[in-house]
N, C-alpha and C positions, 0 to 999 in steps of 0.2 A: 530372880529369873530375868533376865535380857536377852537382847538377840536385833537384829539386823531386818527387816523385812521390805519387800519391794512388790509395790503394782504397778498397774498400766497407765499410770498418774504419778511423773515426774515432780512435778509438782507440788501434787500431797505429799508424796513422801519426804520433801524435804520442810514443807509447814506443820506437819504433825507428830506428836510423839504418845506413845499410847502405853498405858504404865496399869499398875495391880490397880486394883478402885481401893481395899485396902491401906494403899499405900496414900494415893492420893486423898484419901478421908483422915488419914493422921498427918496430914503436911500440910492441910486447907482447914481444919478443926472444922469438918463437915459431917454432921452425927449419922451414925452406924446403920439407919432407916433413911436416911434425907438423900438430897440429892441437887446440886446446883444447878444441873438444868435437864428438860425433859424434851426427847425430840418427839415429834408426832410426825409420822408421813398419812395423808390425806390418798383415798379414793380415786379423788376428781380432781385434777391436777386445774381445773380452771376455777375452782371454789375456794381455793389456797387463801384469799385475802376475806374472803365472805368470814371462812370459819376463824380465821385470827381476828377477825375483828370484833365472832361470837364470843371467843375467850379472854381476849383481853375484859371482855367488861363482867363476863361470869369471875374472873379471877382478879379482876383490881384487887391491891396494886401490883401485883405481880409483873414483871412486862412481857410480852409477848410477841415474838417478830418472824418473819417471815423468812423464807433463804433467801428472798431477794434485798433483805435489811441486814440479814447476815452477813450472805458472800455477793454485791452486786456485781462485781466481774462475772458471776453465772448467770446474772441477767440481763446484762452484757452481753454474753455471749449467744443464750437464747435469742434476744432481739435480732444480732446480726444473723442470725438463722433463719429467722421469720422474713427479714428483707430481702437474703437471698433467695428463698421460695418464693416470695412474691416476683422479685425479680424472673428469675427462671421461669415461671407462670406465664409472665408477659411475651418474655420470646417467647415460648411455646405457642402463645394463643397466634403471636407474630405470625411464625410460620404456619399454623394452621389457616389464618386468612387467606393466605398466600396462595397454601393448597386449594380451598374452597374458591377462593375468586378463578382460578385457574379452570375448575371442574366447571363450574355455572358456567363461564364466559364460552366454554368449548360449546356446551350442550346448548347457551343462546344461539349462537354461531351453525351450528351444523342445523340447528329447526327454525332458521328465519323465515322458510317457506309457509311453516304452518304458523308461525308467529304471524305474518301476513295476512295470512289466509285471517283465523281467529280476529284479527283488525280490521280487514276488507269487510265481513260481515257483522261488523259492530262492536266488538267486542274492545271497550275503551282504555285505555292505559291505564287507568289507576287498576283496574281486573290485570290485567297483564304483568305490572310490577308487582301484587301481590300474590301472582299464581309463582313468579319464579321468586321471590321469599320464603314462600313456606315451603317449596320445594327445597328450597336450601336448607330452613328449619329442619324438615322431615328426614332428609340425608344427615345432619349433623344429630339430629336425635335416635337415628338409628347405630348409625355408627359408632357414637358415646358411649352407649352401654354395653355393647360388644369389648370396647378396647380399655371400659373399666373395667368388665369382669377378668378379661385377660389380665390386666393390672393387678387385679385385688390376685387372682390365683398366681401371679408372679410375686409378689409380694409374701404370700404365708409359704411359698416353697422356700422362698431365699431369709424369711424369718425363721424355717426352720432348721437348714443346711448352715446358713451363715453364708457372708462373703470373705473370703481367710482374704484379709489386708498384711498379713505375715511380712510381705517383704519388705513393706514402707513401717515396721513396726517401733525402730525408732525415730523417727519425727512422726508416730503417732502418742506420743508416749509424750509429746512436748506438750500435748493439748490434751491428755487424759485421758485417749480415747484406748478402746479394745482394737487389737490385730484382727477381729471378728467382729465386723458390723452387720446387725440382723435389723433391715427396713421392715418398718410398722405404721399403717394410716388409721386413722380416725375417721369416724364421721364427717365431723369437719371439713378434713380435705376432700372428700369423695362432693360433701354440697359444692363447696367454691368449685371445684373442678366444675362438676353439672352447670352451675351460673354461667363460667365462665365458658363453656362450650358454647351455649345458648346466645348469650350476649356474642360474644366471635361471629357468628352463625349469620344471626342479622345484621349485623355490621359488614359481614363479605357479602352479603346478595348483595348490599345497593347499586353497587357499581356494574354488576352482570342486568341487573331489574333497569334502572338506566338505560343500560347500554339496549337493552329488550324495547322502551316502550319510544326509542329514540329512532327505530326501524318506520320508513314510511311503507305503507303497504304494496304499494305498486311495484316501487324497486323490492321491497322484498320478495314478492310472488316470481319476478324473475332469475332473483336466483338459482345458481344451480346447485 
C-alpha cells in the first residue's frame, strides 16, 4: 500500500515518511511486541522536563528526551512566541499609561479648586498624592476586570467558530500553521495581565499625584 499525503505543515511532509509498522519491524529486526521508541504527551504542558527527568531515572538506561532535545527549532520557535507576547504586553501597558496619565491629569486639572480647598484646610501632600493613586488604583481595578471578562468571552466564541485564515493559507503552510486559528489563554496569562494592569496603574498616577500636590493653595482656590 502507498500513497501521497499532505497537511498544513509543508515541512513535515517533506521530513517524514510513514510506512506499515510490519514493514518497518522486518527491515529494523525490531521484535513483533517491541517497539523503538514510545511517545508520551503530558497533561501539563509546564511539567514536561519535571516528568522526563522522573523517567529517565525510573527507566535507566533507557534514554529519555524531551521535544525540546528532539526538535529544538520548536523551541525555537516557542521562545520567539513568548518574547513577542511579552513584547506586545509592553506596548500595550505603553499605551494604557498613556490613557491613564491622560484621565488623572484632566480630573487633577478640572478639581484644583477643591484640591486647594482640602490643602488650605490642612490636608498635607503626602494625603493628596495618595488619594489620587488609589483613585488611579481603583479606576484600573475596576476597569481590568470588566475588559478581562469581555476578553476571556471573546476568546471561547472565537476558539469556538475559529478565525478562517483561508486566504493567506499558503504562507501559512510555510510555518505549519492551520488556515483556522482558534485563540486560547491560560491562567497564566490572565495573572501577568492582572500584575501588569496593577503595576501600569501606579506607575501612571505619579506624574498626575505630582502634578496634584505641586498646586499652591491660594492660586488654586482662584481658579476658575
Amino acid at each position: 500500500m502507498g500513497g501521497i499525503y499532505k497537511t498544513v505543515n509543508r515541512l513535515s511532509d517533506e521530513l517524514y515518511v510513514y510506512a506499515q509498522i510490519d514493514d518497518l519491524r522486518r527491515l529494523t529486526d525490531v521484535p513483533f511486541d517491541g517497539a523503538h521508541e514510545i511517545a508520551m504527551l503530558v497533561d501539563k504542558f509546564d511539567q514536561t522536563d519535571t516528568i522526563a527527568a522522573a523517567l529517565q531515572r525510573e527507566l535507566s538506561p533507557w534514554k529519555v528526551e524531551t521535544y525540546k532535545q528532539i526538535s529544538p527549532d520548536l523551541e525555537l520557535f516557542n521562545s520567539q512566541i513568548r518574547i513577542n507576547m511579552i513584547i506586545m504586553t509592553v506596548i500595550f501597558m505603553l499605551a494604557l499609561i498613556f490613557g491613564i496619565i491622560n484621565t488623572m491629569l484632566m480630573a487633577v486639572l478640572e478639581r484644583m479648586k477643591e484640591l486647594g480647598m482640602l490643602m488650605a484646610v490642612g490636608m498635607n501632600k503626602f494625603k493628596v498624592f495618595i488619594m489620587v493613586v488609589l483613585e488611579t488604583i481603583f479606576i484600573a481595578l475596576i476597569g481590568a476586570p470588566i475588559g478581562m471578562l469581555l476578553g476571556y468571552l471573546t476568546t471561547i466564541y472565537l476558539n469556538r467558530v475559529g478565525i478562517d485564515l483561508s486566504r493567506w493559507s499558503k504562507a501559512l503552510e510555510e510555518f505549519g500553521m492551520s488556515d483556522t486559528v482558534r485563540p486560547n489563554l491560560n491562567a497564566e496569562t490572565f495573572i501577568t495581565i492582572v500584575v501588569a494592569v496593577v503595576i501600569t496603574a501606579i506607575l501612571a498616577s505619579i506624574y498626575p499625584a505630582l502634578k496634584a500636590i505641586r498646586l499652591k493653595p491660594v492660586e488654586a482656590l482662584r481658579k476658575i
